[in-house]
C-alpha positions in Angstrom: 0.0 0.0 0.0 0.6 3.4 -0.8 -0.4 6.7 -0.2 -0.7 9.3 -2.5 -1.6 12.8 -2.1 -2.1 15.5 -4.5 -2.3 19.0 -4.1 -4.5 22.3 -5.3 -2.1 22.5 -8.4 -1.7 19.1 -8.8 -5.9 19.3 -9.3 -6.0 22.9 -10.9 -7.2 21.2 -14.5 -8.6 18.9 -16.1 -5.3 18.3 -17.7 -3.9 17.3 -14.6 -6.4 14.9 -13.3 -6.3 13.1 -16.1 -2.5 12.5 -15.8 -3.4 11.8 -11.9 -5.8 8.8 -13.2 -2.6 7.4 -15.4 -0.6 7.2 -12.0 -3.9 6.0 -10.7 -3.7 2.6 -13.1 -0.1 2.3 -11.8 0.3 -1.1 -10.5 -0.4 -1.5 -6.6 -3.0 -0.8 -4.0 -3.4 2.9 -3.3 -4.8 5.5 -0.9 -5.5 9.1 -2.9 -6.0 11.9 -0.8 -6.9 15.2 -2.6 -7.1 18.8 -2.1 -9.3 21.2 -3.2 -9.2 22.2 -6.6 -6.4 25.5 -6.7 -8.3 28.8 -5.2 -10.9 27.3 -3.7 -10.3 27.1 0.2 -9.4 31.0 -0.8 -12.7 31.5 -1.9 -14.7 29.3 0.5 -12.6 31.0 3.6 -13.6 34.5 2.2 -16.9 33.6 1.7 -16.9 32.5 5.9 -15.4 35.8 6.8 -18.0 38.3 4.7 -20.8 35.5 6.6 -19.4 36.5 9.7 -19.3 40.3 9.1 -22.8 40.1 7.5 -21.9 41.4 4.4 -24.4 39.3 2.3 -23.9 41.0 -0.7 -20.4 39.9 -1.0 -21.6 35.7 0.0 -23.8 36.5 -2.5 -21.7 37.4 -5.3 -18.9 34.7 -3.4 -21.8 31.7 -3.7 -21.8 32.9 -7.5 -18.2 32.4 -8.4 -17.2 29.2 -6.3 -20.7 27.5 -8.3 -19.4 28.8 -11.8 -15.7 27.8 -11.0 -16.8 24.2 -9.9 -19.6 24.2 -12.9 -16.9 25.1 -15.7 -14.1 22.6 -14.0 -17.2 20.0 -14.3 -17.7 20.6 -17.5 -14.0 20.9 -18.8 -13.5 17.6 -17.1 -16.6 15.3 -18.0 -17.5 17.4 -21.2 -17.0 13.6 -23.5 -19.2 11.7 -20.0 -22.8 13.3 -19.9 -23.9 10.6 -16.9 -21.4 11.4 -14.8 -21.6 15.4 -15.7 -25.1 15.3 -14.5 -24.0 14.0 -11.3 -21.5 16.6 -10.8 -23.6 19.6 -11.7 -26.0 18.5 -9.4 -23.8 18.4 -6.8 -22.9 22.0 -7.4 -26.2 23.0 -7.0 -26.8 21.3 -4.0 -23.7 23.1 -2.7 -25.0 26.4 -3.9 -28.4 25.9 -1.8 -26.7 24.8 0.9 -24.0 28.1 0.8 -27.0 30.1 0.3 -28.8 28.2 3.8 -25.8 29.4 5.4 -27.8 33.1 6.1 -30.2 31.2 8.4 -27.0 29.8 10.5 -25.6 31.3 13.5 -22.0 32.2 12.9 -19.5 29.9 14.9 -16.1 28.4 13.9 -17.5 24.9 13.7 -19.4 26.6 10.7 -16.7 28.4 8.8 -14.8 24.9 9.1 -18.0 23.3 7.5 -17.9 25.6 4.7 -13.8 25.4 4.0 -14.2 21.7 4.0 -16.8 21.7 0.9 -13.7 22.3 -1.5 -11.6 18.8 -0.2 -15.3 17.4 -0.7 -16.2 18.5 -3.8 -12.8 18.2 -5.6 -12.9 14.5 -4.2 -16.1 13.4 -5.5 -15.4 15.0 -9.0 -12.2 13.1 -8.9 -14.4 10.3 -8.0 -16.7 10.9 -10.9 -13.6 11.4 -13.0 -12.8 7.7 -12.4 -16.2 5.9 -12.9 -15.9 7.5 -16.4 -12.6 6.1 -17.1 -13.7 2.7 -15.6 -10.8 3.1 -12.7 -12.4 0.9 -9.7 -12.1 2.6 -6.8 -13.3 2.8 -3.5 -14.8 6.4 -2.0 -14.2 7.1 1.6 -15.1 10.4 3.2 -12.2 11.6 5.8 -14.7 12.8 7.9 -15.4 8.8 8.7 -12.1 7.9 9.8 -9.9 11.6 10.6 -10.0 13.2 13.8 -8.1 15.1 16.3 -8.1 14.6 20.2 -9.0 17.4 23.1 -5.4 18.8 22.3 -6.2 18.6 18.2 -3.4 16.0 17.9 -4.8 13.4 15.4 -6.0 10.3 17.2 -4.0 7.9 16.1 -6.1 4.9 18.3 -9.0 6.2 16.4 -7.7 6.6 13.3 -6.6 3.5 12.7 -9.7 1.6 14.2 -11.9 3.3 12.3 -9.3 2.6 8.8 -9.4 -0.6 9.5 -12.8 -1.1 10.2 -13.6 0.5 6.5 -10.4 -1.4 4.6 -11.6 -5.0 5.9 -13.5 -7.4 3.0 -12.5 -5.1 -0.3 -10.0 -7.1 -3.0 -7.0 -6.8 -3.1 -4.8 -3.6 -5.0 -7.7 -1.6 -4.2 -7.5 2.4 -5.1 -9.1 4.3 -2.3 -10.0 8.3 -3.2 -10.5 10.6 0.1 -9.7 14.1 1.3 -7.0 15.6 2.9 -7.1 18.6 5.7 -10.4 17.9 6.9 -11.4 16.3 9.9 -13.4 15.5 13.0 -12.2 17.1 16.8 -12.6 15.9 19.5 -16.2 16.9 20.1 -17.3 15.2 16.7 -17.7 18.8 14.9 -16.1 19.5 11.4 -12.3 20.8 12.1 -9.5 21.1 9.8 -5.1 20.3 10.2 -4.7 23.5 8.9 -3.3 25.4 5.7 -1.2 22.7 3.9 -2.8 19.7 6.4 -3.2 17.3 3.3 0.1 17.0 3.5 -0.3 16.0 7.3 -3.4 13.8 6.8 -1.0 11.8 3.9 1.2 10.9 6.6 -1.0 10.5 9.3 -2.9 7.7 7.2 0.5 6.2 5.8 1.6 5.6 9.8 -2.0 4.1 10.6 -1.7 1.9 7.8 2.2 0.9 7.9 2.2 1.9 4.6 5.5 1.2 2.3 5.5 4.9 1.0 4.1 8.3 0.9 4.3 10.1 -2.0 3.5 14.2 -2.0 2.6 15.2 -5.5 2.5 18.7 -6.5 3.6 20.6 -9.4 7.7 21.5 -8.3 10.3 18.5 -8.3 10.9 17.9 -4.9 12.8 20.0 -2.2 15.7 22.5 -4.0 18.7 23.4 -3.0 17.3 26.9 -2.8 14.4 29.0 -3.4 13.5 28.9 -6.8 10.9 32.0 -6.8 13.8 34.2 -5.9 17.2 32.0 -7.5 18.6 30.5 -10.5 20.1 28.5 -11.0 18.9 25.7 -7.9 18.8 22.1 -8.1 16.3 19.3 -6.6 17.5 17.3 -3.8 17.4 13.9 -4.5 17.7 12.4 -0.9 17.7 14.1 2.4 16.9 13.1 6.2 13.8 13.8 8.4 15.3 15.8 10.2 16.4 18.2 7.5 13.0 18.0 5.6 11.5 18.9 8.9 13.8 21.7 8.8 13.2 23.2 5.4 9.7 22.7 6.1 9.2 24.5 8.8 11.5 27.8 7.6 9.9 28.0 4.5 10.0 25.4 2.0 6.7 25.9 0.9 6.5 22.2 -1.4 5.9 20.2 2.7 3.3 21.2 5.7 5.7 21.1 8.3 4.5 19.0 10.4 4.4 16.7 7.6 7.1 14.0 8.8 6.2 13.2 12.1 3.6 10.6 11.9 5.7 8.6 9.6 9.5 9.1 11.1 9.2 6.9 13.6 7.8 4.0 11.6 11.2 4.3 9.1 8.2 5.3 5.8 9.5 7.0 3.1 8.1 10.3 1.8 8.6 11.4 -2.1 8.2 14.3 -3.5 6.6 13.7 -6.8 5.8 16.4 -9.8 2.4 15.7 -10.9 3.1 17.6 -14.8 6.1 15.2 -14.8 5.5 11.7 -13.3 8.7 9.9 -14.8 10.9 12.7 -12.7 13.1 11.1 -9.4 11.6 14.0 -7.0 13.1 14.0 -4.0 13.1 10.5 -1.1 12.8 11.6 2.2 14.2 8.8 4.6 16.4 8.4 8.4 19.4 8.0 5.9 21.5 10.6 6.3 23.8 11.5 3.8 27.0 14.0 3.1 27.6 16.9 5.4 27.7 20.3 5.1 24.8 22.9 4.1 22.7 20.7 1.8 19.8 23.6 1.3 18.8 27.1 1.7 15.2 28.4 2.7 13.4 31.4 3.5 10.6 32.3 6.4 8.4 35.9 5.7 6.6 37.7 8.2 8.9 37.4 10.9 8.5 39.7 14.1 11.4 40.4 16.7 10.6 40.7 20.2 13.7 43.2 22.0 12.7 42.3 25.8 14.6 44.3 28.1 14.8 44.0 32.1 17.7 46.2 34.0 16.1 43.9 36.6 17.3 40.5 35.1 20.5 40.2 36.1 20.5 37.8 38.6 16.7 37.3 38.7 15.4 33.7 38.7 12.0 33.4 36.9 12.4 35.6 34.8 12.6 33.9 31.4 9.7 31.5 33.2 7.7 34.4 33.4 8.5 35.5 29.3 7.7 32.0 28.5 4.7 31.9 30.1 2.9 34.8 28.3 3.8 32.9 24.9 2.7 30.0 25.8 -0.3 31.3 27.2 -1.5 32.9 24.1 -0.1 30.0 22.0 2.7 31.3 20.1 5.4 29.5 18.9 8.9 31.2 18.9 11.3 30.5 16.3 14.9 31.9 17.2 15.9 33.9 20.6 19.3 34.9 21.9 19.8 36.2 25.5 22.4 38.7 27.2 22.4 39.4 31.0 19.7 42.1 30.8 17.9 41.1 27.6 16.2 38.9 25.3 15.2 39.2 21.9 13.3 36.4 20.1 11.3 36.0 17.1 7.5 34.9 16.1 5.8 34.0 13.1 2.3 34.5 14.5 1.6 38.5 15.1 -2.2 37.4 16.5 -1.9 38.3 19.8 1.3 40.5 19.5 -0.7 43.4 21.2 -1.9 41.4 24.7 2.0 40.1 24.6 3.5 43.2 24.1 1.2 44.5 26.8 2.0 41.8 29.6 5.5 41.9 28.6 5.4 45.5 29.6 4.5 45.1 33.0 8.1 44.4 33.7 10.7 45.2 31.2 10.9 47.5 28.3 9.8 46.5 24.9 10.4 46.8 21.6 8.8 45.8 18.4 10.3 45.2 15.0 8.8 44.0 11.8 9.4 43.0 8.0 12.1 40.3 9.0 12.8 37.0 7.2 14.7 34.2 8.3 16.9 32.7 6.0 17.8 29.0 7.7 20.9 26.6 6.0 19.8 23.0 6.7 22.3 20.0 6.4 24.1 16.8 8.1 25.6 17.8 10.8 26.5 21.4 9.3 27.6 23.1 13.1 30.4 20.5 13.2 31.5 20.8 9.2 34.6 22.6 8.6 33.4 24.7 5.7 30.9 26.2 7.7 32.9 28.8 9.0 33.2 30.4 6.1 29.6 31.8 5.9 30.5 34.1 8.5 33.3 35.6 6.1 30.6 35.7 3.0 28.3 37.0 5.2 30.6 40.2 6.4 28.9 43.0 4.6 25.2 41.5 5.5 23.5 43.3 8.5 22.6 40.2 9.9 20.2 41.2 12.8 20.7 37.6 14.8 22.3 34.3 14.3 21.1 30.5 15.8 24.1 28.6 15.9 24.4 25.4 17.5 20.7 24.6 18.7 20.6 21.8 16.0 23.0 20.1 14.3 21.1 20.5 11.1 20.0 24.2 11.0 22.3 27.6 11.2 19.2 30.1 11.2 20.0 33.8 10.2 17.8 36.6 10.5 17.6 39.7 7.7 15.4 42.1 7.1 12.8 41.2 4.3 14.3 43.9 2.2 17.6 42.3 1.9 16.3 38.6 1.2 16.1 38.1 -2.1 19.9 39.7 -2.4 21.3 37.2 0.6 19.7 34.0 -1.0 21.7 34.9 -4.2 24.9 35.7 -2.3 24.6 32.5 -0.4 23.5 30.6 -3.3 26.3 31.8 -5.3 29.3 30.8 -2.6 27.6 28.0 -0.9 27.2 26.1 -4.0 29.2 27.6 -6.2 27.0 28.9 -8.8 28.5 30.2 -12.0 30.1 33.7 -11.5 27.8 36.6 -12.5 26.6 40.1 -10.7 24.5 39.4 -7.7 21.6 41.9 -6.1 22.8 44.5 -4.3 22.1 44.1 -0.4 19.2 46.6 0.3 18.5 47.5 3.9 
């Protein structure tokens, strides 16, 4: 067994889905989990938010475009299979109704989780439909039967895997199952979601419950690169790296993975491959506890990075005191991604600006504080890169960089620099260029 999941762009035409029904027919049992169709969970989310404002002009004309866009992707896709085209527009319409029934609701979050989910369920039964017209047997099974998250909204692997079970006993073998990622069930047996990216998660959540023999990730890029592509050329795909340094990449930027993607199946020793859907024949990138080579292996990017100057004349000295910082983060559930101390300060950073006002305010209680924005973090993942002997030399590269902090040393894997988002696009070229020895020609100037 298998598991296969495929993305918004991997599902963005009908092109596409037909080349998803050729892997389909590849030989082996499978277990498909699909996005929403690309733009979508935009549109849906949207849709939640004006409901919630009641600004019912805007559902209105919302309701409008999500119908036509599923309506034409029906009809591009099932134009040649009238039967099953039928089936699908009637579906839309239900949708539409049902959208429309959404007035008559009182707002709450289990609703606006509801109405995401409707493009992972639609895009899965037109996948469905897709199949029956192509004469792909196939086995339909709505995530919201098997996928849900405990009181802590940590999947629930005991029932996960009961209820999988329970729904894969008596079918034949080499079976092709089609179901959703990023939805779910919590703990409370309302709609819920992984969050943004969560197919990913819900791919390797169902691959540990069913000790499957690989997960594949298919999306339209060719595995993890070497660098950023948006931003550098020339970069290279990464034909093997470790767990640990896909979690890294993943987590600082490396928009092809969810983050969190890795953990169900690390444990169990499962593969994960990266896979390009436009070109199936392509190695992608294997994901495995082999580690090989040191040194920096890849180069990624984080936006929207905050730094948090926290200063105490007070802390010298003073037990409790990074207790008491702590606290206030974890009290408002924000995660923090770098921090370096001196006697009298801290300064960390956050991804998460939610609740940066109620932080900033407790915070203030007993030291001074001070705010800055428009950071990135640029992170250098690789085998044991702290302990190689090239490493050093960033530091010389790096000279005429305002580097605002460095995190050197908490991982093995991960040197973590932080730059102001101005400068980013200039430092990935710099790096790219000397780290891996990129063909000589003029590189962005550094702007601050």
């Amino acid at each position: 067994m298998k598991v296969l999941k495929f993305g918004g762009t991997s599902v963005s035409c009908a092109n596409n889905i037909a080349q998803i029904a050729h892997i389909a027919q590849r030989p082996g049992s499978k277990f498909m989990v699909f996005s929403a169709l690309s733009g979508s969970t935009n549109q849906l989310t949207l849709f939640a938010d004006c409901l919630a404002q009641e600004n019912f002009k805007a559902t209105n004309e919302l309701i409008e475009q999500i119908t036509h866009h599923f309506r034409k992707f029906s009809c591009d896709l099932l134009e040649k299979h009238p039967e099953q085209l039928q089936v699908a527009l009637e579906y839309v319409d239900l949708l539409a109704a049902w959208l429309a029934g959404c007035f008559q609701k009182p707002f709450s979050e289990s609703l606006k989780n509801e109405i995401i989910a409707q493009g992972e369920l639609f895009s899965s039964r037109l996948i469905s439909l897709y199949f029956k017209s192509q004469q792909i047997e196939h086995i339909y099974l709505p995530a919201l039967d098997f996928m849900r998250t405990d009181k802590d909204g940590e999947p629930d692997y005991f029932y996960i895997k009961q209820q999988l079970k329970q729904h894969c006993i008596g079918y034949p073998n080499n079976p092709i199952w089609i179901t959703q990622g990023f939805i779910c069930l919590d703990a409370k047996g309302e709609i819920a979601n992984l969050g943004r990216g969560g197919s990913d998660y819900t791919a390797t959540i169902i691959g540990a419950c069913l000790e499957a023999e690989e997960v594949q990730i298919w999306s339209d890029i060719d595995g993890f690169h070497n660098n950023d592509p948006r931003y550098v050329t020339p970069t290279k795909p990464l034909a093997e790296l470790s767990f640990d340094e896909a979690a890294e990449l993943a987590y600082f930027g490396a928009k092809i993975l969810h983050p969190a993607t890795v953990l169900p199946v690390k444990n169990l020793g499962i593969p994960v491959r990266l896979k390009n859907t436009m070109q199936p024949e392509a190695k992608g990138s294997l994901i495995t506890q082999k580690t090989c080579k040191t040194g920096i292996k890849a180069i990624a990017a984080k936006d929207g990075i905050t730094v948090i100057k926290i200063k105490s004349e007070r802390m010298l000295l003073a037990h409790g005191f990074l207790k008491k910082v702590f606290d206030i983060f974890e009290r408002y559930q924000t995660s923090i991604d770098m921090i370096t101390t001196s006697e009298i300060a801290i300064s960390l950073t956050i991804d998460n600006d939610t609740y940066l006002e109620p932080i900033t305010h407790e915070l203030s209680v007993f030291s001074r504080v001070q705010i800055e924005q428009e950071m990135s973090i640029i992170c250098l993942v690789g085998n044991s890169i702290v302990n190689h002997p090239d490493t050093s030399r960033l530091f010389q590269i790096m000279q005429d960089v305002n580097l605002r902090m460095i995190a050197y040393g908490g991982s093995n894997n991960n040197i973590s620099l932080l730059v102001n988002t101005s400068a980013k696009k200039a430092v990935l070229n710099k790096l790219n260029h000397y780290v891996f020895r990129t063909p000589k020609k003029e590189l962005p100037e550094l702007v601050e």
